[in-house]
C-alpha atoms as one frame of an Amber mdcrd trajectory, in Angstrom:
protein
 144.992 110.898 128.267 141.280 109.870 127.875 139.704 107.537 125.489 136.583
 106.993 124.132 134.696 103.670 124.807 133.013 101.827 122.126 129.316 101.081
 121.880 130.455  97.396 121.841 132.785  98.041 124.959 130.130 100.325 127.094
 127.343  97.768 126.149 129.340  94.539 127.480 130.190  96.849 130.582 126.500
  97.904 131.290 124.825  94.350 129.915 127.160  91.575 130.889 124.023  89.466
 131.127 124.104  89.380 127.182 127.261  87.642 126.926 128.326  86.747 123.757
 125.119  87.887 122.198 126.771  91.626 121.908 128.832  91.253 118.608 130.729
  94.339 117.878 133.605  95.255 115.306 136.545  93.505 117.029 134.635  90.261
 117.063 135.085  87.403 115.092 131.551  87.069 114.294 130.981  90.816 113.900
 131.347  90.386 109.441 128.575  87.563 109.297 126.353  88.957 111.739 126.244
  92.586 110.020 125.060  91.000 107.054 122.217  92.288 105.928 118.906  90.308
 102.928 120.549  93.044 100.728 124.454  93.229  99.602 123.956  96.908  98.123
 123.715  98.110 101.840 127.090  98.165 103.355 126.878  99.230 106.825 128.886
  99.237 110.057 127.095  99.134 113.558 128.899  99.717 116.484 127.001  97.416
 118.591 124.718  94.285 117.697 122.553  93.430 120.481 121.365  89.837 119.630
 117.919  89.460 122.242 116.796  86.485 123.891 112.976  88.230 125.139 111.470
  91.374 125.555 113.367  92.501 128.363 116.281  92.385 126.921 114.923  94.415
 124.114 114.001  96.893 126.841 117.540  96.963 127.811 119.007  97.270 124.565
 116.771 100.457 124.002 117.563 102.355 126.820 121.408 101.729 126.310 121.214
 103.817 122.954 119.044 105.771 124.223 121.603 106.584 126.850 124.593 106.803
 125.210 122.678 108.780 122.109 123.345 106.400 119.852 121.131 105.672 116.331
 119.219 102.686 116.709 118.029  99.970 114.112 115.661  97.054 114.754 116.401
  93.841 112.610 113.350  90.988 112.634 114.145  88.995 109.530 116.859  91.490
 107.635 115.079  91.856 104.479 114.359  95.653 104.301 115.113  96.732 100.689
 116.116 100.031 101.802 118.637  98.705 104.878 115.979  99.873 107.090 116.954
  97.528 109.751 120.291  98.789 110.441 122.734 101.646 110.627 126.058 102.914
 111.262 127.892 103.192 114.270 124.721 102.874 116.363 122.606  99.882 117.793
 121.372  97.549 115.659 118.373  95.413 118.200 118.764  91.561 116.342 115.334
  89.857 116.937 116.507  86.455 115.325 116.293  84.363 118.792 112.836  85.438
 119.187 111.478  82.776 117.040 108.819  80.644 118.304 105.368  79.724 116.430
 103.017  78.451 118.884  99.511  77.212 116.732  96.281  77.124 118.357  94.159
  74.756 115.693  91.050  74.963 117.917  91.369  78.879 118.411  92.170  79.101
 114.344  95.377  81.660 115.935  99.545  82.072 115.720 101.514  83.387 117.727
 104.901  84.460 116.205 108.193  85.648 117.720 109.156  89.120 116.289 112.539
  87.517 114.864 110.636  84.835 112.555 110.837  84.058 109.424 107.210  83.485
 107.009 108.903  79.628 106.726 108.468  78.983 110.148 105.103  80.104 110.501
 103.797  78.671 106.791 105.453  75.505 107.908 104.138  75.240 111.528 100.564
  76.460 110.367 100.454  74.242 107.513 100.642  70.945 109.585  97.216  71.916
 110.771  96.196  72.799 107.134  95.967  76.471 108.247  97.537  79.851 106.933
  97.359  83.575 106.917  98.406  85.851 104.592 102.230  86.188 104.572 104.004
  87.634 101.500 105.622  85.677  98.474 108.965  84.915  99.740 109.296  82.584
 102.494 112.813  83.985 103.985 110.920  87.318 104.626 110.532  88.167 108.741
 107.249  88.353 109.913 107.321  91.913 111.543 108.866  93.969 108.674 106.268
  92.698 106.141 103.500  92.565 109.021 104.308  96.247 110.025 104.431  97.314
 106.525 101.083  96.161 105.835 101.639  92.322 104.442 100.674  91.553 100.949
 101.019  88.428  99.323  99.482  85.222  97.909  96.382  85.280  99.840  95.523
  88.659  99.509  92.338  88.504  97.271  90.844  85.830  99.724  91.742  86.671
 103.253  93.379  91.011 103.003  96.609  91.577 104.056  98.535  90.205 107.096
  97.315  93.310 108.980  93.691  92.476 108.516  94.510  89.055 110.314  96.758
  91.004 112.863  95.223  89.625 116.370  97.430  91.496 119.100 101.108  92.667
 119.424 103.581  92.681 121.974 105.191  95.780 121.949 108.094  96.944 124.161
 107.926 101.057 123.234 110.904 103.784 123.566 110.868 104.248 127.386 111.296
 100.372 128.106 107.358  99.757 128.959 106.134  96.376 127.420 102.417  96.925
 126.641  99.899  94.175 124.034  98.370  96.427 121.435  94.866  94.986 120.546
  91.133  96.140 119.584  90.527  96.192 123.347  94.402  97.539 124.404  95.952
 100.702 123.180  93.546 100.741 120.113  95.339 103.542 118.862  99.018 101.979
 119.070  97.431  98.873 117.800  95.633 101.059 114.589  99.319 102.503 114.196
 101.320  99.557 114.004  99.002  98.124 111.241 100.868  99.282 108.354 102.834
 102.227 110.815 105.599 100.164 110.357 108.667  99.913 113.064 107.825 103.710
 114.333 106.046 102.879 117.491 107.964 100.328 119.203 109.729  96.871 119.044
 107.121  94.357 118.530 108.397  91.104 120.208 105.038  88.930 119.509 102.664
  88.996 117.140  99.121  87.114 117.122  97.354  85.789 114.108  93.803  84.955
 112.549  94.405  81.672 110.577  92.511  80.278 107.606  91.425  77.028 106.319
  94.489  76.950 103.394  96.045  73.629 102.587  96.673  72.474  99.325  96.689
  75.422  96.603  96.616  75.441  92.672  99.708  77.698  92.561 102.412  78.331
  90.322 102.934  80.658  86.844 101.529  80.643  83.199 104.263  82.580  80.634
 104.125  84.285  77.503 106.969  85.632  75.365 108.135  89.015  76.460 106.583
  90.630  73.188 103.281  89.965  74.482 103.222  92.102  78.121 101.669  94.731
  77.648  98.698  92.851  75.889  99.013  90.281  78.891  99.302  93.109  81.163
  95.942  95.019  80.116  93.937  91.232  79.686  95.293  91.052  83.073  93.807
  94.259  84.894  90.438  93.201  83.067  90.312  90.178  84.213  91.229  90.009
  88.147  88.986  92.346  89.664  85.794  90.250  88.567  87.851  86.981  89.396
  86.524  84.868  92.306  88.629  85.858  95.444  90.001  82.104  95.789  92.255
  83.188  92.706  94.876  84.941  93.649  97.727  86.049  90.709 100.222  88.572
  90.025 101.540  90.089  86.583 105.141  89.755  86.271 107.986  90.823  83.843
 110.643  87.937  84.528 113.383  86.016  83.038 112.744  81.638  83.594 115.075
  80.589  86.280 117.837  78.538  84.638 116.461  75.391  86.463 114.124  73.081
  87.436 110.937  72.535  87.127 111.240  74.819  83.854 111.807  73.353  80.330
 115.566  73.780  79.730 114.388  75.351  76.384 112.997  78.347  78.098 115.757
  78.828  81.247 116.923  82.855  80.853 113.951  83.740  78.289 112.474  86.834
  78.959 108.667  86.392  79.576 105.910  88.154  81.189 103.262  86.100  83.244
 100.658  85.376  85.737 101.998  83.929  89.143  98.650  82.307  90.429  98.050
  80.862  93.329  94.148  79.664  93.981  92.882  78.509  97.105  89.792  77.077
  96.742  88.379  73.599  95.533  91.223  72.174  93.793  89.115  71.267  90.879
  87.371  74.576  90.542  91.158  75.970  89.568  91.079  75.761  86.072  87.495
  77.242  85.415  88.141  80.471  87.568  91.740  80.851  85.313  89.968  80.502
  82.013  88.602  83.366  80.975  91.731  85.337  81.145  93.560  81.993  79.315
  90.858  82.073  76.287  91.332  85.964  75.808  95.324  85.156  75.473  97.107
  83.432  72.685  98.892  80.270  73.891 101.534  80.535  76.506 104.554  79.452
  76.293 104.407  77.499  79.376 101.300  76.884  81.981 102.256  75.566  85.311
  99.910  75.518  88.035  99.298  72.176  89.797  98.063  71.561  93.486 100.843
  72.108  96.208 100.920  72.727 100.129 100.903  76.619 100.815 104.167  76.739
 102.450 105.886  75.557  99.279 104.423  78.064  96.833 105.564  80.650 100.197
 109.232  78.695  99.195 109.101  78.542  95.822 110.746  82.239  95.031 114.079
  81.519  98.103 116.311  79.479  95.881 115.935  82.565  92.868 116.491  85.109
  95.580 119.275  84.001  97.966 120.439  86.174 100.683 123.449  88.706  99.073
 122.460  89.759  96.022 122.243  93.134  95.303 118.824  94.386  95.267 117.342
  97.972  93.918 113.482  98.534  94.708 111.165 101.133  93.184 107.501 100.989
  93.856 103.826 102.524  93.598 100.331 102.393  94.199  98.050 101.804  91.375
  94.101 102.746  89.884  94.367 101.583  86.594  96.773 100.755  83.643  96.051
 103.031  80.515  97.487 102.267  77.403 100.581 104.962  77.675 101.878 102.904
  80.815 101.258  99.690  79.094 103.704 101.063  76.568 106.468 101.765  79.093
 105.873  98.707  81.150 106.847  97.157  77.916 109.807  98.876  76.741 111.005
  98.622  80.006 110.452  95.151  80.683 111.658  93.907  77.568 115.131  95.466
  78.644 115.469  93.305  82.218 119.396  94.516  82.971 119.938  90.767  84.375
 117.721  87.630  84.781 117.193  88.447  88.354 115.309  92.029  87.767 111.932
  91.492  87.442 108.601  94.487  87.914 105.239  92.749  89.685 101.874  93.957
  89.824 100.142  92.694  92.814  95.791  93.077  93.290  95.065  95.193  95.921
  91.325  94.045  95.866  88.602  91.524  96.778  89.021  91.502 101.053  91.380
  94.119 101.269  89.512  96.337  99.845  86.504  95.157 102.641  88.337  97.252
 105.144  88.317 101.391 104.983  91.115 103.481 104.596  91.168 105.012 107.918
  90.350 101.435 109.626  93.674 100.689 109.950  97.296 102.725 108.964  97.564
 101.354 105.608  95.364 104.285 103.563  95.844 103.300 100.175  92.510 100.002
 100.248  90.933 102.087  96.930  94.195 101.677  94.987  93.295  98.243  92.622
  97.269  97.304  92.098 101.178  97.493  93.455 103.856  97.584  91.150 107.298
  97.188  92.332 110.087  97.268  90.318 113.398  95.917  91.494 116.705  94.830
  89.863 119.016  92.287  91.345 121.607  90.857  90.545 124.936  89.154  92.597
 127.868  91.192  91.118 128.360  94.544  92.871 129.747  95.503  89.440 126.372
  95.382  88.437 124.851  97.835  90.793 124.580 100.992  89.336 122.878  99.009
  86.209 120.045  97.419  88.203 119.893 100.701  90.136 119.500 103.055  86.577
 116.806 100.372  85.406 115.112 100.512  88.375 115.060 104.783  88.826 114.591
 105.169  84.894 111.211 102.527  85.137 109.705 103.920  87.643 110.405 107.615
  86.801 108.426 106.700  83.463 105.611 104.861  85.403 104.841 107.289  88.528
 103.022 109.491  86.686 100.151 106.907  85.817 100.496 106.220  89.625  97.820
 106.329  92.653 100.922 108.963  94.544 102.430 106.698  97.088 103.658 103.289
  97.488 103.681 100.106  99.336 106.240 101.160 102.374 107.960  97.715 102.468
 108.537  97.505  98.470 110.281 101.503  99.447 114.189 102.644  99.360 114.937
 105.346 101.811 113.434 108.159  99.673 112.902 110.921 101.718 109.557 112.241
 103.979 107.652 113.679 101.225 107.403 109.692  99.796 106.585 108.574 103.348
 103.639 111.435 103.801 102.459 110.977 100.068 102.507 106.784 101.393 100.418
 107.518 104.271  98.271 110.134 102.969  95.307 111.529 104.986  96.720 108.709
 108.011  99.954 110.655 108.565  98.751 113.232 110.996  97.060 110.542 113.350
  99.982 108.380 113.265 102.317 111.519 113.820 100.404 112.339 116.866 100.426
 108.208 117.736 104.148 108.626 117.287 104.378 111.675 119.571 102.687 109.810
 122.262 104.344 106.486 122.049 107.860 107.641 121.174 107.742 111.711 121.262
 111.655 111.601 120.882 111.829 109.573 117.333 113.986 106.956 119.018 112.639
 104.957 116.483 113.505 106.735 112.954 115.741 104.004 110.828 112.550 102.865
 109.252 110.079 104.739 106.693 109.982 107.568 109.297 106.816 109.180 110.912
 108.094 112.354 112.313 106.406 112.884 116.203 103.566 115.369 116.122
């Protein structure tokens, strides 16, 4: 009588240099290590193949390739959509590959494909040096990098993309190429906002910026007053110096400190600023949006380090919650979506669901839309809207709020949407995403990986 070898049994077999670093179901560390940013996705690889460099990687790749098996690449884990794993296939764990090396002189990071933004914002800020890296600090570097990388310092210095130096990429066949300007300009065009299609991306190289102390931190006004905050807001931040950086939220007050005990759980909609220029410059680049705006109920931005504005969202946001994202590209805010955005943000399901409007302008906006993948640099905002919460009882409430506010936004949309703010929602989302890119980076994908090895992402279909 035959049997049927796992992937965890075939891969300890075929890789016994790995060790203990291939975790599959029978093993006591198999529960934790499965674990995904996001408790909504539930799933069961058959093999976890934790690796210590780029060979390994290379190893890893060609086992599922081998034994046909789906494969997943995890960097940091925090995917909304599950993105960076599967069942019963390969899940590639980055999380050893974490080193920062800074070069002050050079202004330049290079970053291990399984960091976190923490490491780097902490390693970068000792020099008093940054580049743009998202809002939440437990984010990996490549999923957000891949997907295109807003964040704080978006107005300022464009997205992490824009800074993107040179990646180490080992691609579908096992070859280990760097992707630059001057080295497969088209893989390296591709992977800047192509997301995980093209290859595992073991390294990447940064542009760093003069960022160390920031006036960060939010303003809030009752929840009655969004959508007049919200449309003060879009008026105001497109003619705003590019040191200010802020984004429009809908958000309940975390039930601790530094907020007023008074306001913990109150509904509010706000301004999350963060400025990075002169420190006493702050206030005058804020004010004309403050003195257009009846008082707020709370205005909190004082001077900081950069890496703990990147920190100050973790503690809200653990790992395990369960998390439901929606998103878009956005022109402009007319009044019938100012209407919706309030009606729907007044009725946050739990005080963890929140809806954020990010600027897509200033020095994004200085690059092209067929410079690099990421096509959508005319589109002035993203809006994401997301509900969270920790009970899985809870789930199909956040997920309903989530559907029923974007369904009644996406019409006022630009078409597509920010791929890392995206569930799995199908190929006409990814191609709408992508717009007038997608054929290039289809026939990008054909060359680098003409099988789809690499499709448990937002998925560019080979040419």
């Amino acid at each position: 009588m035959s049997t049927v070898m796992t992937p965890s049994a075939a891969a300890r077999r075929e890789l016994p240099a790995f060790g203990d670093r291939l975790i599959g179901p029978d093993d006591a560390a198999y529960h934790d290590a499965r674990k995904i940013y996001n408790a909504m996705i539930d799933r069961h690889p058959g093999l976890i193949a934790r690796c210590a460099g780029p060979e390994e990687v290379a190893q890893a790749i060609a086992f599922a390739r081998a034994h046909e098996l789906p494969l997943a690449v995890r960097g940091g884990g925090h995917n909304g959509g599950g993105l960076g794993t599967c069942d019963d296939g390969v899940v590639i764990d980055l999380s050893l590959l974490r080193d920062v090396t800074v070069d002050p002189q050079a202004r330049t990071v290079r970053v291990g494909g399984g960091a976190t933004w923490g490491e780097v914002d902490r390693a970068t800020g000792e020099h008093g040096l940054a580049t743009p890296s998202g809002i939440i600090s437990t984010t990996g570097v490549g999923g957000l990098t891949l997907g295109g990388g807003l964040g704080h310092l978006t107005r300022k210095h464009g997205l992490s993309i824009d800074n993107l130096l040179s990646a180490d990429v080992v691609l579908a066949n096992g070859e280990r190429v760097r992707a630059s300007a001057e080295e497969h300009p088209d893989l390296f065009w591709a992977l800047r906002g192509g997301g995980g299609n093209f290859g595992v991306v073991t390294s990447f190289e940064f542009r760093l910026h003069e960022v160390g102390t920031v006036v960060a931190g939010p303003t809030l006004w009752p929840v009655e007053l969004g959508a007049e905050v919200m449309a003060a807001y879009c008026d105001f931040i497109p003619g705003a110096p590019r040191e200010l950086n802020g984004f429009f939220a809908y958000l309940s007050v975390p039930p601790g400190p530094p907020f007023p005990e008074e306001l913990h759980l109150r509904k509010t909609c706000g301004i999350v600023w963060c400025y990075s220029g002169a420190e006493e410059d702050a206030a005058g680049a804020m004010a004309p949006l403050l003195e257009a705006l009846p008082e707020p109920l709370l205005h909190g931005p004082g001077p900081m380090p950069h890496a703990m504005l990147q920190g100050a969202f973790d503690g809200v946001y653990p790992p395990g919650q369960q998390w439901y994202w929606r998103a878009d590209f956005v022109n402009e805010v007319p009044d019938a979506a100012l209407e919706a955005h309030q009606r729907f943000g007044a009725a946050m399901p739990t005080w963890q669901s929140s809806m954020h409007l990010y600027p897509i302008d200033g020095a994004a906006h200085d690059v092209g839309p067929e410079d690099t993948a990421w096509s959508y640099r005319d589109a002035n905002f993203a809006s994401v809207f997301v509900g969270v919460d920790a009970d899985p009882a809870n789930a199909g409430l956040i997920r309903d709020w989530t559907i029923d506010y974007f369904e009644a936004l996406h019409p006022y949309s630009a078409g597509g949407a920010y791929v890392n703010m995206m569930m799995d929602e199908g190929q006409e989302r990814v191609r709408a995403s992508y717009r007038g890119n997608y054929d290039r980076l289809a026939r990008i994908k054909a060359t680098y990986d003409p099988e789809n090895a690499f499709r448990i992402n937002q998925n560019i279909r080979p040419a």
